[in-house]
C-alpha positions as CSV (number, residue, x, y, z in Angstrom):
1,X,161.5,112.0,28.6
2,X,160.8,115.1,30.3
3,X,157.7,117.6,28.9
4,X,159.6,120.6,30.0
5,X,162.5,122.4,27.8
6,X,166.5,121.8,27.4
7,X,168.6,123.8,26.2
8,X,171.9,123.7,24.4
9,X,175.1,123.8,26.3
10,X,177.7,123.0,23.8
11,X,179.9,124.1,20.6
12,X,179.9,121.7,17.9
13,X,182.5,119.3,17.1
14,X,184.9,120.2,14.6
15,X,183.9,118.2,11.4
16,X,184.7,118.3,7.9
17,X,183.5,120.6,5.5
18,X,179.4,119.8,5.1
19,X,178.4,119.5,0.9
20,X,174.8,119.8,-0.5
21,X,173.0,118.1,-3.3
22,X,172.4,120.6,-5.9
23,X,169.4,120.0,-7.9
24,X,167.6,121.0,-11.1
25,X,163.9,122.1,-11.3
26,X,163.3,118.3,-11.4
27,X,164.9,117.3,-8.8
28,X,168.0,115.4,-10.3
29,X,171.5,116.1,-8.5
30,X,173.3,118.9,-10.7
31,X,176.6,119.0,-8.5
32,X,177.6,120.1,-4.9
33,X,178.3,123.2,-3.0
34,X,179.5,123.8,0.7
35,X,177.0,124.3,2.9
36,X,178.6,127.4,4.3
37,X,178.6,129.4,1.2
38,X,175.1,128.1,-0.7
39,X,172.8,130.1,1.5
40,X,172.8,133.4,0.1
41,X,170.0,135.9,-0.9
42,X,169.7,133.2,-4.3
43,X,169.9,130.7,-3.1
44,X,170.6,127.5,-5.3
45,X,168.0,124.9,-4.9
46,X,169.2,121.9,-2.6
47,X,167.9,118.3,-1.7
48,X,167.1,118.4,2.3
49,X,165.0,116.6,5.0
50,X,162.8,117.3,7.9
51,X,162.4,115.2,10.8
52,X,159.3,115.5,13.4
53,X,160.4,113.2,16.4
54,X,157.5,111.6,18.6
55,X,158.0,110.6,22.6
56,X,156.1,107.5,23.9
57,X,153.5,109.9,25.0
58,X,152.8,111.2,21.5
59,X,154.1,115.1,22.2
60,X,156.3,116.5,19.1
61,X,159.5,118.0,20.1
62,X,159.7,121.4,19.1
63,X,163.0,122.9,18.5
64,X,164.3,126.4,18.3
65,X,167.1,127.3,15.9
66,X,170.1,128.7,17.4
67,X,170.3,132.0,17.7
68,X,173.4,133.1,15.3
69,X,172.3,130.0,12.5
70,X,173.2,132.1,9.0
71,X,169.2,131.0,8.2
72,X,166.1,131.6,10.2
73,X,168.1,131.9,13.5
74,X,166.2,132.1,16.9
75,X,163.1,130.2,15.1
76,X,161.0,127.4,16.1
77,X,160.5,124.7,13.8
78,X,160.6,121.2,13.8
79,X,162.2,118.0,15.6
80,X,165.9,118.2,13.1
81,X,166.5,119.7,9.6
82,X,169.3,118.8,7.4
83,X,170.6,118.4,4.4
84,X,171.8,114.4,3.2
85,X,176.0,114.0,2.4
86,X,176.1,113.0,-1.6
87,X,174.4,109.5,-1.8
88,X,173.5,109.1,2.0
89,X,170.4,107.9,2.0
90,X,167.8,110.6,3.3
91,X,166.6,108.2,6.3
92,X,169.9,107.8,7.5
93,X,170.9,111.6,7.4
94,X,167.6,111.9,9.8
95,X,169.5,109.4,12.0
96,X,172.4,111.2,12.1
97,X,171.3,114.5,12.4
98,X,169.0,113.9,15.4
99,X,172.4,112.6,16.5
100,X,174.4,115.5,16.3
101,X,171.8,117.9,16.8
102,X,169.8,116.3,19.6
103,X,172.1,114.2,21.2
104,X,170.0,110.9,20.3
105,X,169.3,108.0,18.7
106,X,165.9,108.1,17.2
107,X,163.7,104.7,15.9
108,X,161.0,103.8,13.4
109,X,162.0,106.6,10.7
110,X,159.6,106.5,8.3
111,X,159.2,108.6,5.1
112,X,155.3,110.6,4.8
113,X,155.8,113.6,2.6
114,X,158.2,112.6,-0.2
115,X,157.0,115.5,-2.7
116,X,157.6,118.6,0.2
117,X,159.5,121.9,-1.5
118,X,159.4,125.2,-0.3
119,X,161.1,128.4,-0.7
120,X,161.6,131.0,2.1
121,X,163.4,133.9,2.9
122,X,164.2,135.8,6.5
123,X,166.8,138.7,6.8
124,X,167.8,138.9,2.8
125,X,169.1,134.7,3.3
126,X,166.7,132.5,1.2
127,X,166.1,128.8,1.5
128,X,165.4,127.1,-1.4
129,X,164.7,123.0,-0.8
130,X,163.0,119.8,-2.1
131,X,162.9,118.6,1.5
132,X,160.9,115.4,1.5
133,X,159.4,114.9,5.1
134,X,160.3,111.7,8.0
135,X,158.3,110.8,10.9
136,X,160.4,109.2,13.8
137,X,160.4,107.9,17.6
138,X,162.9,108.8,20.3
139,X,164.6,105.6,21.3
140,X,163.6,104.6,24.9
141,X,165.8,106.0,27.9
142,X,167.3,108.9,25.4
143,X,167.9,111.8,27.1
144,X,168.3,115.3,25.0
145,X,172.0,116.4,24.7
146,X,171.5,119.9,22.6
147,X,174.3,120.8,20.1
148,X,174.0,124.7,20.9
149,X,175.7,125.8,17.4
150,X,172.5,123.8,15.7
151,X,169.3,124.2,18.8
152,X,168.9,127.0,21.0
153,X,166.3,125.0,23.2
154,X,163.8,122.6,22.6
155,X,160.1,121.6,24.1
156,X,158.3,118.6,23.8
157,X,154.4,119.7,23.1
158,X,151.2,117.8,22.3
159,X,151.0,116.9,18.7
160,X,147.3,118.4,18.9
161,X,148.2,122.0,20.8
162,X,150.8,122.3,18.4
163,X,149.1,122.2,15.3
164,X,146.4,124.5,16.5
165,X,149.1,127.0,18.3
166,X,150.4,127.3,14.6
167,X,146.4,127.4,13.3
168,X,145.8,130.0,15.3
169,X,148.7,132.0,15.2
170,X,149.5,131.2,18.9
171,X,153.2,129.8,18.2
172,X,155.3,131.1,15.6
173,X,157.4,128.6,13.6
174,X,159.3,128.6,10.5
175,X,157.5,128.9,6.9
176,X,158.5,125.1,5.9
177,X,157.1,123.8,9.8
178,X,153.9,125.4,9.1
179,X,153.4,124.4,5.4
180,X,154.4,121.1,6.6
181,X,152.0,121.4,9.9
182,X,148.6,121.9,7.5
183,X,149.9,118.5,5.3
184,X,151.0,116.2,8.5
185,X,147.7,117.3,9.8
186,X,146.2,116.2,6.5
187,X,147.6,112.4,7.3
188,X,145.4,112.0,10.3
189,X,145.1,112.8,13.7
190,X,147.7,110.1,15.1
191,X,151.5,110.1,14.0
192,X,152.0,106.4,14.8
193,X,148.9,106.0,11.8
194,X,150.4,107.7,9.3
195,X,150.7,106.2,6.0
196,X,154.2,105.7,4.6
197,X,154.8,108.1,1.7
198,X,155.6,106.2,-1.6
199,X,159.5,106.7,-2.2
200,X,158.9,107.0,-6.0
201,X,157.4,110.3,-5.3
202,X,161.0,111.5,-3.6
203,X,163.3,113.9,-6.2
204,X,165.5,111.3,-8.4
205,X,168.3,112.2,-6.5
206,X,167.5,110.9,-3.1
207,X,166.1,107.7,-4.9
């Protein structure tokens, strides 16, 4: 694992069309929607996930958004950020996203904020998500393979610096990274120590 950046150097594969979970207030699935067309300046709130991935060394890696994303483009946020297919499980959408997104296979996935919701908006687009939260490992000997159409570049930083970076207003990341940031902090001081977060507390529909 490198401690320097990487940076995306190819268009995404072509894949079938992407659906969301739509939810109610609750958090039970109402329907779906494409993920092209849901993201609008109402948009309808969504079941998600973020991911914060961990080397062997303990730094986070940080990713930036790519630049032309329809939804906080050019920002820096978190490890991987998705939405789960209807009934995947939300663990294995972290696997498969830090797949496509990051070009690897990622270990030890493990649920810590299963109650996380937020809604942002940036350039008239709003996001509007029950994103429960996953703490994972990069698999020894990965190597980062960037989707560019998902990361612009990513960095692998010191769980510590980054937390106060975003404190201090050093680092600027997205509004669900740094409400995210003050709660992961909130666990304790080590990743690896976190405590699992109790999956009755996730929205009905990603039980």
């Amino acid at each position: 694992m490198s401690s320097g950046q990487a940076h995306g150097s190819g268009a995404a594969a072509s894949m079938p069309e992407e659906l969301v979970v739509l939810l109610d207030d609750a958090g039970n699935a109402i329907g779906t929607a494409p993920k092209a067309t849901v993201h609008t300046a109402d948009t309808p709130l969504h079941l998600a996930f973020s991911a914060y991935v961990f080397g062997s060394d303990g730094h986070l890696l940080l990713t930036r958004r790519a630049l032309d994303k329809a939804t906080f483009p050019g920002i820096w946020t978190n490890s991987v950020c998705g939405h789960p297919a209807p009934g995947e499980d939300l663990a294995d959408a972290v696997r498969r996203r830090a797949e496509l997104e990051l070009g690897v296979s990622v270990t030890g996935v493990r649920l810590v904020l299963p109650g996380f919701g937020y809604r942002a908006q940036m350039g008239g687009v709003v996001e509007h998500e029950l994103c429960p939260v996953y703490v994972a490992w990069l698999a020894p000997g990965e190597r980062l393979r960037l989707d560019a159409s998902e990361v612009h570049e990513a960095t692998w930083v010191p769980w510590s610096e980054v937390c106060e970076e975003v404190r201090f207003g050093l680092r600027v990341v997205s509004p669900w990274c740094a409400q995210q940031l003050r709660l992961l902090e909130g666990l304790g001081p080590q990743p690896g120590r976190w405590p699992a977060g109790d999956p009755e507390l996730l929205p009905p529909a990603a039980r």
